[in-house]
N, C-alpha and C positions, 0 to 999 in steps of 0.2 A: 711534359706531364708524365709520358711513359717511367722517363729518367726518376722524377720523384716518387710515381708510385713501388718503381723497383725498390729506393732506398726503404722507406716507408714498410714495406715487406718483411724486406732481410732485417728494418732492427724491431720490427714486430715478432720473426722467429727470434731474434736473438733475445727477448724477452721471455714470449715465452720458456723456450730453453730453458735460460736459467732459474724458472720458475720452478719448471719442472723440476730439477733438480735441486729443490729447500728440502732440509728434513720434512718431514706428514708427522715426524713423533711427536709424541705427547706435550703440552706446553711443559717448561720449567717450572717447580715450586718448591718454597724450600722446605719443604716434608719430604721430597722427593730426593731433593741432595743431598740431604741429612741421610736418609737410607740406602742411597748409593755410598756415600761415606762409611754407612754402618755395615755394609756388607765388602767394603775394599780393605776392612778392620780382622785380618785373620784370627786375630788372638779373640775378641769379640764373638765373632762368630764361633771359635770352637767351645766358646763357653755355653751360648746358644745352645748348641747342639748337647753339649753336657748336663747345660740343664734341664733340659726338654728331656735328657733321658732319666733323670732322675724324678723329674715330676711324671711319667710314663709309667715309672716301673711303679714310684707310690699309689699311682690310682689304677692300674691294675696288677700287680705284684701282689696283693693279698688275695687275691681271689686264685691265683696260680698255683698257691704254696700249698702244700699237701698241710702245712698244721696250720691251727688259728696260733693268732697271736697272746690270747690266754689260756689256752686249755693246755695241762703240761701233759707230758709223756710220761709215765710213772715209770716207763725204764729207761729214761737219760736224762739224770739231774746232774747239771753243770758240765756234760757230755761236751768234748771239743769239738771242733769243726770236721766234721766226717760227709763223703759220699755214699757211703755204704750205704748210714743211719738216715739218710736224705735232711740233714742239719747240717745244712751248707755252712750257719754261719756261728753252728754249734748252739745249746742250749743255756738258760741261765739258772742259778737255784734250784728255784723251781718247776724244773723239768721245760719250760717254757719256748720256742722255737724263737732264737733269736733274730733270723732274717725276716722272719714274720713282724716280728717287733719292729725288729729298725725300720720295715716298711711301712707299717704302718704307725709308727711314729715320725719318719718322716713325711706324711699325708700328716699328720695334727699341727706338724711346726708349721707347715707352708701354709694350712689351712689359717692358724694363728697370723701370718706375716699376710696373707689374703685382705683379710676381712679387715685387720688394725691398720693396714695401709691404703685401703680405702676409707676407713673413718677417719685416719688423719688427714689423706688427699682433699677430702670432700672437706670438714672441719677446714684445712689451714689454707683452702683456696678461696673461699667464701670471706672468709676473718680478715683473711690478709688483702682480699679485692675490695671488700668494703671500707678498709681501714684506711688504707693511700685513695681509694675516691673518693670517699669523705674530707680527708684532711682535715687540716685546724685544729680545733679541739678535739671534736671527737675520734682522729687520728692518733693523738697523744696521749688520750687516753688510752683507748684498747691498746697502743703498745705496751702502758705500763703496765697495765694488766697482765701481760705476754712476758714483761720484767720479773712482775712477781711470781709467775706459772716457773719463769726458770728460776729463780732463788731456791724453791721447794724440792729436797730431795727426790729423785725421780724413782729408785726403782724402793724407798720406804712409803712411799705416796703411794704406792701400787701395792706392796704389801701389806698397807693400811686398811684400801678396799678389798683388798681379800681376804682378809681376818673381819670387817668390819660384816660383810654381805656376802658369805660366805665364799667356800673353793669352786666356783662357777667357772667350768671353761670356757662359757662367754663372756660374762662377766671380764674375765681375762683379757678377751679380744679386746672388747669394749675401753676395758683399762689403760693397754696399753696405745691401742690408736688414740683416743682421747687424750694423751699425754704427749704423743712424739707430731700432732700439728704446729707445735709452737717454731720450729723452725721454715718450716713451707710456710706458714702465714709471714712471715719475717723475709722471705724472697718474693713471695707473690705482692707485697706491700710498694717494696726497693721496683719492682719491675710495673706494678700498675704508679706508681709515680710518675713514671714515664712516659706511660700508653697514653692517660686521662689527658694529654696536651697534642698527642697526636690530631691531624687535620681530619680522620673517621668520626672522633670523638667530638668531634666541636660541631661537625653536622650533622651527628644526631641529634647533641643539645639546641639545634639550632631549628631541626625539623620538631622536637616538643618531647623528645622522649623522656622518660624519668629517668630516675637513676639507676632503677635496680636492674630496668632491662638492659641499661647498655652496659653495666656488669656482665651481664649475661650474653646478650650477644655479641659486644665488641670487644670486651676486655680478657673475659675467660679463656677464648680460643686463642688471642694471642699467646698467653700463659703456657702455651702447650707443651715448647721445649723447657723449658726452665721447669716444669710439672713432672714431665717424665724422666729427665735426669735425675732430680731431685727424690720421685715415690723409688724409682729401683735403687738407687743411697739409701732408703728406708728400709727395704724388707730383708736387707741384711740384717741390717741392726735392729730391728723387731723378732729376727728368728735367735739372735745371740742373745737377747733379752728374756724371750722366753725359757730359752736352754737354763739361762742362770737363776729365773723363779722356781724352775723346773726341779734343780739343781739343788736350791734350798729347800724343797718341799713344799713352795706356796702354788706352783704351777698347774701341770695337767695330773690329776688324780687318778688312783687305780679305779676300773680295770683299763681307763685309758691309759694312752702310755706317748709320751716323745721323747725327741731326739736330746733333750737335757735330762730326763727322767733316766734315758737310756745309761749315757752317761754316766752320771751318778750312782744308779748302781754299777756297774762298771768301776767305777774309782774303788768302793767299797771290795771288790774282789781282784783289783789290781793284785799282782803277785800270782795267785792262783787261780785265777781264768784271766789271763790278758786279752782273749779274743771280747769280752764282755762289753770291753773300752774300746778297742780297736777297730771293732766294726762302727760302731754308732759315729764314733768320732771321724772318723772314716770318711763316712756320708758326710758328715756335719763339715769338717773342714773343704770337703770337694765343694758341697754345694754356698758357702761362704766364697770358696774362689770365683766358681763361674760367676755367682752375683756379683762379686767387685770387677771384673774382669768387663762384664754386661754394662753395669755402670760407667765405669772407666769410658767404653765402644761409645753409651749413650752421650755422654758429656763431649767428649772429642766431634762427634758426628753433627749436634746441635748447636757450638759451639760460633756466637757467632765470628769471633776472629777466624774460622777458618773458610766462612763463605766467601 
């Protein structure tokens, strides 16, 4: 008896032991490896940082700047970029402090690419959840509908409601998110296909739920990666969107001012102010990088081939 209680001991330490020594960290999930991945993504991350700084200086950069961004200076019109004159980024036409401008025109793009990419999130995750849980008919329809939405020229359909209901810079917002859902409904569709046969899905319907909650509770949060890869894809292309309304004169109106408004005047004194173009574009091509850059980091990180 002594004999076995000895053994009995030693491999009760030897249990413990090895207990002792399991990771305590936190469980695994894949939100978490996703963002371990997205932070082992050097090029990702310095976009991160890039654009954190550029969304920083736009939301307080105007407040810093010794000029507003419309009051001109009646002794520097079209004045180059000087330290002296405290016109870092030099003035335009009219007398106007250009780093004031580009900042806070870049606060109106981002603000525009904000708000149109959460109405299209919200819009094309909704449309495209109910569309693959539905199925059948009523599935084939809304996608045709989503057919027809793309046949319709996209940025004359937006020029239409802006001539039609006037130069509203929400309006705008409005416009353009309402317009760029039709591809996120189209992948939330492809991916709730899938989910609705999952074995969560069949015991909700099986405990009595309806439909629209387990949209909402089981299907939505699945959606999460394919959601956010997808919305940061978007507000690239919702700030180039705005640049080019901007651009044409249907966009953001004086005394507002953005980052395609900027532009554009800028083209127009191409030759003799090149800083006019240089700076705005400046901003505008860095901050298109970081977002493709961010994107690119999200897609690889979420990605499920690499779990």
């Amino acid at each position: 008896m002594t004999l076995y209680a000895g053994k009995r001991e030693a491999l009760e330490d030897a249990f413990l032991d090895r207990d002792d020594e399991m990771p305590r960290g936190k469980p695994r999930s894949v939100t978490r490896d996703a963002l371990r991945r997205l932070r082992a993504n050097k090029a990702a991350m310095t976009a991160i940082v890039v654009f954190a700084i550029i969304v920083i200086a736009a939301l307080i950069g105007p407040y810093l700047v010794p000029y507003d961004y419309e009051t001109p200076d009646w002794e520097a019109f079209t004045a180059p970029p000087s330290i002296e004159s405290g016109h870092y980024f030099g003035t335009d036409q009219n007398g106007r402090d250009l780093l004031a401008r580009t900042l806070y025109g870049t606060r109106v793009s981002l603000l525009v690419a904000v708000i149109a990419t959460t109405v299209s999130v919200v819009v094309g995750v909704l449309y495209g959840a109910v569309s693959g849980f539905a199925g059948g008919r009523i599935d084939s329809a809304m996608m045709r509908f989503v057919d027809v939405m793309y046949a319709l020229p996209y940025i004359l359909f937006v020029i239409l409601l802006m001539v039609m209901f006037g130069r509203d810079v929400f309006l705008l917002f409005a416009a353009i998110g309402l317009l760029e859902w039709l591809t996120m409904a189209r992948i939330v569709r492809g991916q709730t296909l899938s989910l609705k046969e999952r074995e969560f899905v069949e015991a909700a319907r099986a405990a009595g739920v309806s439909s629209f909650p387990i949209i909402l509770r089981h299907i939505v949060p699945n959606l999460l990666g394919p959601v956010v890869i997808y919305a940061s894809l978007t507000v690239p292309e919702i700030v180039i969107t705005e640049s080019f309304l901007s651009y044409l004169g249907f966009g953001v109106q004086e005394p507002l001012t953005s980052l395609g408004t900027l532009i554009s005047e800028g083209t127009d004194a191409l030759g003799a102010a090149d800083w006019l173009l240089l700076f705005p574009g400046g901003v505008l091509v860095t901050m298109l990088l970081s977002l493709a850059f961010i994107g690119d980091g999200l897609r690889d990180a979420f990605d499920p081939k690499d779990r």
